[in-house]
LUMVEXVEX-112584 format. One line per 8 residues: number of its first residue (from 0); for each residue x, y, z of C-alpha. Coordinates in steps of 0.25 Angstrom, whole numbers. Layout:
N
NUM = X,Y,Z | ...
END
This chain:
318
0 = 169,421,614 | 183,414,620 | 183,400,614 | 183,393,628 | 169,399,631 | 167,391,617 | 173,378,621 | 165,378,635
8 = 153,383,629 | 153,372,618 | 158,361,629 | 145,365,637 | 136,364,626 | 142,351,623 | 138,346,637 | 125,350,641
16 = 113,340,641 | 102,344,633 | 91,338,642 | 86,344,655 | 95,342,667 | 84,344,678 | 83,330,682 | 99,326,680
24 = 106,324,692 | 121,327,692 | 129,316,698 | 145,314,702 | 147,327,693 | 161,332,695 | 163,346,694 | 175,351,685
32 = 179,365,685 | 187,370,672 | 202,377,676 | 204,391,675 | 203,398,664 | 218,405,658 | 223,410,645 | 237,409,648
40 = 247,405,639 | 252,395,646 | 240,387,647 | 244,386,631 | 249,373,624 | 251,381,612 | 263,387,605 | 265,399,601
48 = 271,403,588 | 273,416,581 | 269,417,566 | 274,429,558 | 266,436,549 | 268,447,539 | 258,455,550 | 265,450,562
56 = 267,438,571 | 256,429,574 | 257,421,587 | 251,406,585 | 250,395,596 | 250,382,592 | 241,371,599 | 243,356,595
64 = 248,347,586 | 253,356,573 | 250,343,566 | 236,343,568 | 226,351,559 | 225,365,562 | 216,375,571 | 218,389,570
72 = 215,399,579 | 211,414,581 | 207,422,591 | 198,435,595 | 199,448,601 | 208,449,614 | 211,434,613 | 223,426,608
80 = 224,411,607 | 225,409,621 | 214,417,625 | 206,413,614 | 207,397,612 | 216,392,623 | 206,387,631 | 196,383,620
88 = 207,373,616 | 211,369,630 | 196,366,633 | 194,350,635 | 185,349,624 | 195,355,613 | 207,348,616 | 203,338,603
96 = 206,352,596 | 221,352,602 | 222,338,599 | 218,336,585 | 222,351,581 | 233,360,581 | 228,373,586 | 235,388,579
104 = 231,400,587 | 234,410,581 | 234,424,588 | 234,437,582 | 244,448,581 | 248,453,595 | 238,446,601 | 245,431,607
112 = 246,431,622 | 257,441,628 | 258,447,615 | 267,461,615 | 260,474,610 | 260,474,594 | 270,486,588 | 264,501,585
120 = 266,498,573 | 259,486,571 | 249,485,561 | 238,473,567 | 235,463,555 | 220,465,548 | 210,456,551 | 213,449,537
128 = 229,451,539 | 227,443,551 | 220,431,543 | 231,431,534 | 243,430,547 | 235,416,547 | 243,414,534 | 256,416,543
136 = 251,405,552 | 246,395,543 | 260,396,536 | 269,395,549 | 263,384,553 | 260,376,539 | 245,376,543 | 238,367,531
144 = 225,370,536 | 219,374,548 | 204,377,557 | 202,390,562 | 196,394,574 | 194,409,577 | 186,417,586 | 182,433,584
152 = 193,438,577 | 200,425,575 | 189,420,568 | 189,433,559 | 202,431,555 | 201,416,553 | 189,419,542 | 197,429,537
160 = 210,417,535 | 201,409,529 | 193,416,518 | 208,417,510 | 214,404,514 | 199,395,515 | 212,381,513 | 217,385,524
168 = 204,382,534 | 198,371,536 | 187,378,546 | 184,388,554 | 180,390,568 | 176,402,572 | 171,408,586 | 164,423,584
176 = 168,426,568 | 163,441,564 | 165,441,549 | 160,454,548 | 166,468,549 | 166,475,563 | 152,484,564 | 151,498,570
184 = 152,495,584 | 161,483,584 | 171,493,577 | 169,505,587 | 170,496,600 | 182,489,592 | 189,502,589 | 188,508,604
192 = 193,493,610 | 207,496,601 | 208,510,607 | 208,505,620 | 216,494,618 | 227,502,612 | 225,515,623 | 222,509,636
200 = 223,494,635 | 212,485,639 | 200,491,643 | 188,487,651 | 181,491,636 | 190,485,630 | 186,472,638 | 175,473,638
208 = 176,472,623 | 181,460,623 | 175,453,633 | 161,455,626 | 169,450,611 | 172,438,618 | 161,435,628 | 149,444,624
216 = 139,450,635 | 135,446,646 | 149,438,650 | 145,437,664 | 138,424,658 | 151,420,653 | 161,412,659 | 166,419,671
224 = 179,414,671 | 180,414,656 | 177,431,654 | 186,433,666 | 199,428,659 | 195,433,646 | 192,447,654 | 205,446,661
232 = 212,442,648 | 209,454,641 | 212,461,652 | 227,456,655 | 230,449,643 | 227,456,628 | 235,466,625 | 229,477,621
240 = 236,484,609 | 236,470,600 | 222,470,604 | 219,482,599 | 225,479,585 | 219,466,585 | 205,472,587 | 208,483,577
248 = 212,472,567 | 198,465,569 | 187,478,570 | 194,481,556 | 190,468,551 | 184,467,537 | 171,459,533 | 175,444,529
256 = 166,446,518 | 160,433,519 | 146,428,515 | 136,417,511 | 133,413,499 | 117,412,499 | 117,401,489 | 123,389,498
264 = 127,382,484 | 137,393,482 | 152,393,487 | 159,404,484 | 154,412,493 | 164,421,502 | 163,415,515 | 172,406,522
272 = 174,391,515 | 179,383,526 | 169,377,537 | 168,387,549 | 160,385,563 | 156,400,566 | 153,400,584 | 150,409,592
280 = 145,409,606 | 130,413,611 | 134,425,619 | 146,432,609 | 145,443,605 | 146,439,589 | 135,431,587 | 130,438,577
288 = 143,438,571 | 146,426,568 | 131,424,562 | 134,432,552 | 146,427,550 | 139,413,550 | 130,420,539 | 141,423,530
296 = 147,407,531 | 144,396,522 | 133,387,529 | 139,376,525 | 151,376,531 | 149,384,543 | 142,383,557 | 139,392,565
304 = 137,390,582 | 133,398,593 | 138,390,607 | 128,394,619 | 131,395,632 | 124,385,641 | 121,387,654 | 116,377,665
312 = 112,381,679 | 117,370,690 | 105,371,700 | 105,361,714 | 91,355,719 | 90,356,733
END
């Protein structure tokens, strides 16, 4: 789920009354309308820098103070950071982030905005070689620490980073984390999506793929305005070959082989040391992925949170 649905969802939850509204009369309400939507580049305060790796470059923007503590950044499928965490951090309520943070996006190989087809001969980075081009970053910018916030693959990747470098994290965030190996029919659907990709560009299959990978069923009951400029960014702005390599990076993934100890006195189970806050929304599509993956975490350092999507009906008495 895109992270400004998130933020909106979370906001909402935060504002509603918890007694009945039947006998509350509304008075000298005024009505504020949010501003269009756009993923644009422009709309960005953030610099980009290019971090090289021995498995290419990386692309980083960098948002706020660089003296602040450290919040970095990974982003899912068909996403970059724009896409994927601009408008979370420009929503009203998480401008404290910007202000008490410095924000590392990091995006992965060949998938930044405007970004040129990868070479032929290109071979894309592994799921676990991808962890490690956070090495790189961590390095070119003299990170002593830092949070990471990741969503589907992002957050993957960032669980990945942090079971052989634990020092370096001081928590996780993580929106939609699968910890598990792709199944049968994540794999096949996977597989014909990078075909596609690569032969005919982006197809209304392909899309559609996505599309459910962000917003589940039913997306008529999403935002309207949301699953538009997600639609018609897919449509217009991924392109489609680094795409395909990215997605074929992630359906090859490996298990993160980690798990809970039974015996809560126990620590040296194989599972992730740091605090982490597993979320996912009500209507994705990997809730049961990251219940296991909740399954496999040390309850005492780790939360788990499911953020509903509330509904109210504005009705007029006659």
């Amino acid at each position: 789920m895109p992270t400004s649905g998130i933020a909106e969802e979370a906001a909402l939850l935060g504002t509603m009354p918890s007694d009945s509204m039947d006998d509350i009369e509304l008075k000298n309400i005024k009505l504020q309308f949010p501003h269009a939507r756009s993923m644009s580049r422009e709309d960005s305060n953030a610099q980009e820098e290019v971090v090289e790796t021995e498995r290419g470059n990386v692309v980083v923007a960098v948002q706020g103070n660089r003296s602040k503590p450290a919040i970095v950044t990974y982003h899912d499928l068909g996403l970059n950071y724009i896409s994927n965490f601009q408008a979370f951090f420009n929503y009203i309520d998480m401008r404290a982030l910007i202000e008490n943070f410095c924000i590392y996006h990091v995006n992965a190989p060949g998938q930044e905005e405007g970004a040129h087809t990868l070479p032929e001969d290109y071979i894309y980075p592994s799921m676990d070689e991808l962890a490690d081009q956070l090495n790189h970053v961590v390095l070119h910018f003299n990170l002593k620490h830092f949070i990471g916030f990741g969503v589907g693959v992002g957050a993957n990747i960032l669980c990945r980073y942090t079971l052989n470098h634990p020092e370096m994290v001081s928590a996780l965030c993580l929106i939609n984390c699968v910890s598990t190996q792709p199944g049968w029919i994540e794999w096949g659907y996977q597989k014909l999506n990078t075909r596609h990709l690569r032969s005919k560009g982006m197809t209304e299959g392909v899309l559609d793929y996505l599309m459910w990978h962000h917003f589940g069923r039913n997306t008529e009951d999403r935002s309207r305005d949301l699953v538009q400029v997600y639609k018609s960014y897919f449509e217009r702005n991924v392109n489609p070959t680094n795409l395909a390599l990215f997605i074929d990076s992630y359906v090859k993934r490996t298990d993160l082989n980690i798990h809970r100890d039974p015996d809560p006195t126990k620590k040296n189970a194989a599972t992730l040391k740091v605090p982490v806050i597993n979320i996912t929304g009500a209507s994705s599509p990997h809730v049961d992925d990251t219940v296991t993956f909740n399954g496999r975490l040390d309850p005492t350092n780790s939360s788990w949170m499911k953020v509903m999507l509330v509904k109210y009906v504005r009705s007029q008495s006659s």
